[in-house]
N, C-alpha and C positions, 0 to 999 in steps of 0.2 A: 622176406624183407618187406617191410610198411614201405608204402608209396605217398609220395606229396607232403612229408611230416616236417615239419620243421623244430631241432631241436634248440633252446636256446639255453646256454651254458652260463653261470656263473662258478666259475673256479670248476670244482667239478658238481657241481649241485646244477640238477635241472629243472628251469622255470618252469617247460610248456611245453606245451605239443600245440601243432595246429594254430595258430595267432586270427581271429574271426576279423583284424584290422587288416590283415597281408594276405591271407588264402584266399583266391577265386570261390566263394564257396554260394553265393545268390544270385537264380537265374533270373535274367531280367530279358528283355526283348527291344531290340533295338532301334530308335524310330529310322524311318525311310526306307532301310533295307529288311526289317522286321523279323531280321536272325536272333535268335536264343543266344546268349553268351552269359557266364558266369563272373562276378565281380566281388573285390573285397566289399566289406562294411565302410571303407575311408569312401572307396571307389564310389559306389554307389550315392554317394552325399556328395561325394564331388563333379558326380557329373547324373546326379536325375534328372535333369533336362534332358538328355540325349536317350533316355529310356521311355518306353512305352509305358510298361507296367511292369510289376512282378510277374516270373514263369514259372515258379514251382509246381511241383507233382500233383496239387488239389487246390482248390480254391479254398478251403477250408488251412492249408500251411500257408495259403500268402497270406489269409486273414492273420495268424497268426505275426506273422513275417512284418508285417505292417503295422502291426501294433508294437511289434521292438523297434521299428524303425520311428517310429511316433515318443516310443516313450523317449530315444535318445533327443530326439526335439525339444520334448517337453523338458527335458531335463537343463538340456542347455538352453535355452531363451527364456525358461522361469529367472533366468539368473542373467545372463548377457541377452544383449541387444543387440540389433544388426551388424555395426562395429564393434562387435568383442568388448563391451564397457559393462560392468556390472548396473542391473538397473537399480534406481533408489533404493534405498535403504536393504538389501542384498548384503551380506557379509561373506566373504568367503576364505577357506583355508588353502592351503595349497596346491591341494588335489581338487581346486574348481568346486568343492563342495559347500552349497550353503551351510550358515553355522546353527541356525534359528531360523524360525518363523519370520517373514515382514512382521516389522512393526505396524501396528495400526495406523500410526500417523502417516504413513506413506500408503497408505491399501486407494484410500478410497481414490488420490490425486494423482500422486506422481509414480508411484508404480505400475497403478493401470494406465496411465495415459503412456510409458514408455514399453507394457507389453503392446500396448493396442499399437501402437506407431513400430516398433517391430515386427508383426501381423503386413501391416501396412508394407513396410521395405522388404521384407522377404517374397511378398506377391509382385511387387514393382520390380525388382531385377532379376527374378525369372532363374536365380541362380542362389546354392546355398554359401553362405561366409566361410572363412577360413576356420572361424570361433569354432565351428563343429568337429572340425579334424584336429585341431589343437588341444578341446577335452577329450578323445578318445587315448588321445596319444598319453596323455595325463595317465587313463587308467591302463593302459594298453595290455599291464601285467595279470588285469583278472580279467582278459578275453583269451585268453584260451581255451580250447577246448577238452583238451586233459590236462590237467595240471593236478599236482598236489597241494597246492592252500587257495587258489582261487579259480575250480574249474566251473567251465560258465553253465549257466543253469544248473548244477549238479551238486552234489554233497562229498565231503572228504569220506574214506571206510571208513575212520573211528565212530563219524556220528550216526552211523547205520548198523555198530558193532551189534553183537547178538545180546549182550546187557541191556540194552538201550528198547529192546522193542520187547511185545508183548508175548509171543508164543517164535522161541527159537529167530531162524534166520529172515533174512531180507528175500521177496518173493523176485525170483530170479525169468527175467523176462528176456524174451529174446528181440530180434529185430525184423521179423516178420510179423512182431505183435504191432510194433510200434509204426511201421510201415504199410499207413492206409492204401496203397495200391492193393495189400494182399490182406492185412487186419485179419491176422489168423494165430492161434494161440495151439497150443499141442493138443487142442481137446477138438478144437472145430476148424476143420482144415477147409479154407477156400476155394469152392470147386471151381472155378476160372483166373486161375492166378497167373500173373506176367513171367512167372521163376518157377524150375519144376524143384523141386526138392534133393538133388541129387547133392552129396554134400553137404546139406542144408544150404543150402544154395538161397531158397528165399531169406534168410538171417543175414545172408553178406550185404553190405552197405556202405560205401565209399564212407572217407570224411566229412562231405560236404552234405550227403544224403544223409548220414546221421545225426547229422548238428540240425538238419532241418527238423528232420521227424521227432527230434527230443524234445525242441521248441513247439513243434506243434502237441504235442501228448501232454507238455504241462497245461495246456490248453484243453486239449478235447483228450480225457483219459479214460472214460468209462469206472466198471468198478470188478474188472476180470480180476486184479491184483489183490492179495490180501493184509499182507504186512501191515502191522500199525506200531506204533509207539506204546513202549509200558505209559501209560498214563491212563486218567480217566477214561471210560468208554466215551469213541464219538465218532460220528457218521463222516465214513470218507469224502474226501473231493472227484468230483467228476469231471474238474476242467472248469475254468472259469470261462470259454466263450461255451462248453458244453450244452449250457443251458438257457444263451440268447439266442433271440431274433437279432443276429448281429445287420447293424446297419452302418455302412461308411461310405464316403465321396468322393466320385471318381472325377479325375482329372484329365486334359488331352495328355499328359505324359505326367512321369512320377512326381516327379516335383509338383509338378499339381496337385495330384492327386494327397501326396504326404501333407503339404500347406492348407488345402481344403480340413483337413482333418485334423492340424495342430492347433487347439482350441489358446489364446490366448487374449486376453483374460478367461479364466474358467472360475464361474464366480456361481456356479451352479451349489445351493444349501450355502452360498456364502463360501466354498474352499476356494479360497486365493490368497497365494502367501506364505504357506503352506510349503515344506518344502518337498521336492520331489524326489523320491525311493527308490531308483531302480535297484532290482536285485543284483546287480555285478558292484554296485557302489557297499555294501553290506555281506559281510560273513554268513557262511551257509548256517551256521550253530547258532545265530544271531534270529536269520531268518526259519528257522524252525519252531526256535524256543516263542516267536511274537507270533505264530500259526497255533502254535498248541495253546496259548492263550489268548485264541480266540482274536488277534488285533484287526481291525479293518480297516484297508486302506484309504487314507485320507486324501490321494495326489494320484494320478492319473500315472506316474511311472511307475509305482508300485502297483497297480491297478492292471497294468499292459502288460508286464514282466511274474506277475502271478505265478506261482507253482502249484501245481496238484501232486506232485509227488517229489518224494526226496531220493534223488538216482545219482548213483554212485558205478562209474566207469573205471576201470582200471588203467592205470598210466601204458601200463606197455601194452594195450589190445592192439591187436593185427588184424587190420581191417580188410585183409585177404581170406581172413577166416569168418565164424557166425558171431554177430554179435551179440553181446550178453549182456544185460545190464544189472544191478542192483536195485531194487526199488521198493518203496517204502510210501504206505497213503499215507498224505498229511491230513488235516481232517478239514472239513465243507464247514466255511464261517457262517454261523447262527444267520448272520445278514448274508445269504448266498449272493446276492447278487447287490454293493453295495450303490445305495441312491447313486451315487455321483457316475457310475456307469452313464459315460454318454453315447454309447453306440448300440443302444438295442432297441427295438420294440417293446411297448409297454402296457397293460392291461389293468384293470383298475379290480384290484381284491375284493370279489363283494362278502366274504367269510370273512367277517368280525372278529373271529375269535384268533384270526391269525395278526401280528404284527405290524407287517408290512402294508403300504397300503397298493402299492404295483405291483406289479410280477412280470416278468419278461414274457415275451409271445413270441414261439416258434416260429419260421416260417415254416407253412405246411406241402408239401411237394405236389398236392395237387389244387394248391392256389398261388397264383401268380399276384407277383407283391402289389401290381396295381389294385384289387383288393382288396388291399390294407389301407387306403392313400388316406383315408382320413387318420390310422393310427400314426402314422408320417409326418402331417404337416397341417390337421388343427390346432389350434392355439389352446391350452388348457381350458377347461370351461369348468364354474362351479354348479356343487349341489345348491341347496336350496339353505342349508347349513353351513355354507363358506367353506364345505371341503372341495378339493380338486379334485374332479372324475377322468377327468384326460390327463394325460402327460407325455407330452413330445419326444422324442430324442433329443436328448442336449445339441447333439449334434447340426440336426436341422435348426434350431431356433439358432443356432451361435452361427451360423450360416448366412441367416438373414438380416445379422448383427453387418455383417460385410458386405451386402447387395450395393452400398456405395461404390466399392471398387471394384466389383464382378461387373456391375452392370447388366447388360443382357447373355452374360457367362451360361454355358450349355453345361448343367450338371449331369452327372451319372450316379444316383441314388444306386447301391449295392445293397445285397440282399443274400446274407450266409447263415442257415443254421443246418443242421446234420439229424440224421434220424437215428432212430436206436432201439433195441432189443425194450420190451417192454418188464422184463424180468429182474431181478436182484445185480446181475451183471450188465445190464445197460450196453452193451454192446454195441459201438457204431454203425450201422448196416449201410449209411448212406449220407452223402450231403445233398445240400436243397441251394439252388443257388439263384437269382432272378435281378435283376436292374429296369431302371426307369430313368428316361432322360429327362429334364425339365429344366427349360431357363430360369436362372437366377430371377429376374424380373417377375417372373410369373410363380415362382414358389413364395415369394418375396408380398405376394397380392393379396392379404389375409384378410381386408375388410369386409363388412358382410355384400355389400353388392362387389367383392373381388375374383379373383381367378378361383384360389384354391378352395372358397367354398362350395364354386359355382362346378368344378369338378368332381367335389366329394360330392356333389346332390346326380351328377352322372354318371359316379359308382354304384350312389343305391340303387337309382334306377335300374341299371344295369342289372344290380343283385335281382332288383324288383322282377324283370323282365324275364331274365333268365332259372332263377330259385322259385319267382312266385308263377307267374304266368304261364311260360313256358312248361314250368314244374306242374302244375297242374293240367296240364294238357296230357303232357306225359300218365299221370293219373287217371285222367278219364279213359285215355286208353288202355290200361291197364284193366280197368275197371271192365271195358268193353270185350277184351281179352279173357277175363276171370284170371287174371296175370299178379299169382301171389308173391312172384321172385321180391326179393329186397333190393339187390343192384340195380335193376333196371333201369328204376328213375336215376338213381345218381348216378347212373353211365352217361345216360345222354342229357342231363344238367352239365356234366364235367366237359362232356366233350362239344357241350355249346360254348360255355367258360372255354374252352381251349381255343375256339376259332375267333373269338375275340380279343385274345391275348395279343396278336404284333398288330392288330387293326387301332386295338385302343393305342396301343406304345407309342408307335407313329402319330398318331393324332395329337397325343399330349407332349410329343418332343416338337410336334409342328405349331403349337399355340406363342405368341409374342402379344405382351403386356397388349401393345395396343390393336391388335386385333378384333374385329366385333364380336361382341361374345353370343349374342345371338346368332350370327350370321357361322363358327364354331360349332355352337352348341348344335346347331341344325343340321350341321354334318356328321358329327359323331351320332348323332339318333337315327341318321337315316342308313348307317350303316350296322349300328343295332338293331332295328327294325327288320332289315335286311336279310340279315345273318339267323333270325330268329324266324324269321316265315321261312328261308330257303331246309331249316332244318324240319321245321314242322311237314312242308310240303312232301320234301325225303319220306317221311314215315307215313304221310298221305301215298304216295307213289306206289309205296312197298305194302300197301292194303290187300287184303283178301278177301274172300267173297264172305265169308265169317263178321268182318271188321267193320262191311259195308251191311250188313244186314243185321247189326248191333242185338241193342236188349235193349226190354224194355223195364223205366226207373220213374218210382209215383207217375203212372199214365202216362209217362212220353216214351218214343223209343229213343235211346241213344244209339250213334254209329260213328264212325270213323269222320264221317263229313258234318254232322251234328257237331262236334267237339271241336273241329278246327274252325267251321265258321262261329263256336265261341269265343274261341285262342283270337278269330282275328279282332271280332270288335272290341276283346278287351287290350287287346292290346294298342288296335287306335283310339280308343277312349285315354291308356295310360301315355304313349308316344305322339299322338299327332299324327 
């Protein structure tokens, strides 16, 4: 017998299995008592105030998780406003669906002035409208989770039929693939998995476990699977967050957190008006046919709701058994990553001969996003040619668009990308996760004598201190060693970089606008300084009679105390 299924009958025809509006199926955490508890998609929108955050199985499935909970935002407040009232020049049909584009003559005035005063009221009463649960209810009949003409994320059989693809059937995946706790395929089995195998025991997955990890796999897929579509040759999808430095804004609790992140206006290359795609509003046959012709999304709900593959689940699976899915690569749009992406890191192409002129930036697992803080939250800056060498996150600059109502608000800058097999299969092996707090006010501080310059010039240092200085200290004792290893140095670069990681966090979550910044500044150096003689000292300590009685280099001898009392005056020459 299937457990927890719900069937809904008309005559004797069945809609659905599983309803994602009425199943407990998204764990969330509860503020005050900070119990895990599981909630419908209505639930959840009706009471993310009372939630902490998402609790799903990876941080990499709530990134996912949050981006369907954002697009269904973006979808209803592109169109109504606080009170349920469509904004200017909005048309819609029955099913809440815009008909058209805004008209021009409403973009520049009165539609942005009623998304931005919606922005406004949904921060102010700290609660989401009714308007939310009212469109879902509208579509309620393509959120299910199995269904036969609108299952969600998924494809009907016919459009996966064996005519339809290029070499025979659909590559038939189980749910041990799909479930990153274990990410294991019948070729490369998991040697520390939470499920032994007995029964295929790792393949079983509740409903609510499945609807996660499907979600998350259109998202982060790799390219284990092979199926493609009869159609011209072209290079599969990996996932659309597969290949960011994903970055989003955390909140004291969800609703925060979700509204920090619902961009409105999103006027970034001009898309505003535009209307918004989410995949459950559009046929799976609709949505494969505008994939294989390359289409790129133009609207941030089509953008959230992305598929990397076309998966086809059977209506009657018994989710006491292994699960199976159907699936099918769709192919990687030409523009893999399109501009109006507002949640990643961003790096500036200096290869001419390619297209694009950014490219998304990993985060790297053994760098801590402070790190990056100038790829974060300088202001674009041009070449010398008026093109643009930096480029923000949309995310942080629409941020700073709203410091009137945050005020001196304590952000949580989030930091998700995932690591991967370097091979033709890309294979998952790992996510990479990291955060930074910083007041609204002080991120908000961009002029050149302001906060967030005066911080990026305390990263380089930093770099300076630790990659240059220190790094070469390291050096000379190698040198003094005849120490030809390779790791060595970047061992104890990384692990100086690591003791400065919750010292910097702390410091830059402790900074407030009006602060002296000298009087700041002075304290974070003095604990850079700090940290960088106590490690130097360390490898002073652990000397030998070898290390003290050096070599000699053009006429001087170097040794172990030659080199540090280098290390120290260049370093009070570079710190003070």
């Amino acid at each position: 017998m299937m457990k927890n299924l719900a069937y809904f009958m008309k005559g004797c025809e069945i809609l659905g299995k599983y309803n994602l509006l009425n199943e407990s199926w998204i764990p969330v955490i509860e503020n005050g008592s900070l119990k895990n508890k599981k909630v419908s998609l209505i639930e959840i929108f009706e009471n993310a105030e009372k939630y902490k955050g998402l609790a799903g199985d990876t941080k990499t499935q709530d990134f996912a998780m949050t981006r369907l909970l954002l697009a269904v935002l973006q979808t209803v407040f592109s169109r109504f406003d606080y009170d349920g009232r469509p904004h200017p020049g909005i048309v819609l049909d029955e099913k809440f669906r815009q008909v058209e584009d805004v008209d021009e003559d409403y973009l520049d005035e009165e539609y942005k002035d009623s998304l931005e005063e919606t922005w406004k009221k949904l921060w102010e009463s700290k609660k989401f409208p009714k308007i939310i649960s009212d469109y879902l209810r509208i579509w309620e009949d393509h959120f299910y989770f199995l269904d036969d003409k609108y299952p969600f994320y998924q494809v009907r059989k016919d459009e996966i039929s064996d005519d339809k693809l290029k070499k025979g059937e659909a590559t038939e995946v189980l749910g041990k693939t799909i479930n990153r706790t274990i990410s294991e395929s019948n070729n490369k089995v998991a040697l520390f998995s939470p499920k032994n195998d007995f029964i295929l025991n790792k393949s079983i997955l509740t409903e609510d476990q499945a609807l996660r990890w499907i979600i998350t796999y259109q998202n982060y897929s790799a390219l284990t699977d092979k199926a493609v579509f009869d159609t011209e040759k072209y290079t599969g999808d990996v996932g659309w967050l597969f290949q960011l430095g994903g970055i989003y804004l955390k909140g004291g609790n969800l609703f925060e957190t979700l509204i920090l992140n619902v961009i409105l206006p999103f006027i970034e290359n001009e898309h505003i008006g535009f209307i918004e795609k989410p995949c459950w509003e559009y046929d799976s046959k609709k949505i494969i046919v505008e994939r294989l012709l390359n289409k790129i999304p133009n609207n941030l709900a089509e953008l959230y709701t992305n598929w990397a593959r076309a998966i086809y689940i059977d209506l009657n699976t018994n989710f006491d058994e292994a699960l199976n899915l159907k699936v099918v690569v769709l192919p990687k749009n030409k523009d893999s990553v399109p501009r109006i992406e507002p949640m990643t890191l961003w790096a500036l192409n200096e290869k001419k001969s390619k297209k694009a002129d950014f490219f998304p930036v990993k985060l790297k697992s053994n760098e801590s996003l402070w790190r990056s803080f100038g790829l974060l939250t300088i202001p674009e800056e041009y070449a010398k040619n008026n093109e643009i060498k930096r480029k923000l996150p949309y995310i942080i600059k629409y941020i700073r668009d709203k410091q009137k109502f945050l005020g001196n608000y304590s952000i949580n800058i989030e930091g998700i990308s995932i690591e991967h097999t370097r091979d033709a299969s890309s294979i998952i092996i790992d996510e990479i996760f990291d955060s930074l707090a910083i007041k609204e006010e002080v991120l908000t501080d961009i002029d050149k004598e302001g906060w967030v310059p005066l911080i990026d010039s305390e990263v380089n240092l930093a770099k300076k201190v630790v990659g240059g200085i220190y790094g070469y200290f390291i050096s000379d004792l190698m040198t003094v060693r005849n120490d030809k290893s390779k790791d060595f140095k970047k061992q104890k670069v990384e692990e100086l970089y690591y003791k400065l990681n919750e010292p910097f966090k702390d410091w830059l979550a402790s900074i407030n606008k009006e602060d002296e910044k000298n009087k700041k500044i002075r304290e974070w150096r003095i604990t850079l300084k700090s940290l960088a003689i106590n490690d130097a000292r360390e490898m002073v300590s652990q000397a030998n009679t070898r290390d003290y009685r050096g070599i000699e280099k053009d006429g001087k001898i170097i040794n172990i105390a030659t080199i540090y009392n280098k290390f120290i005056n260049i370093l009070n020459k570079t710190i003070g």
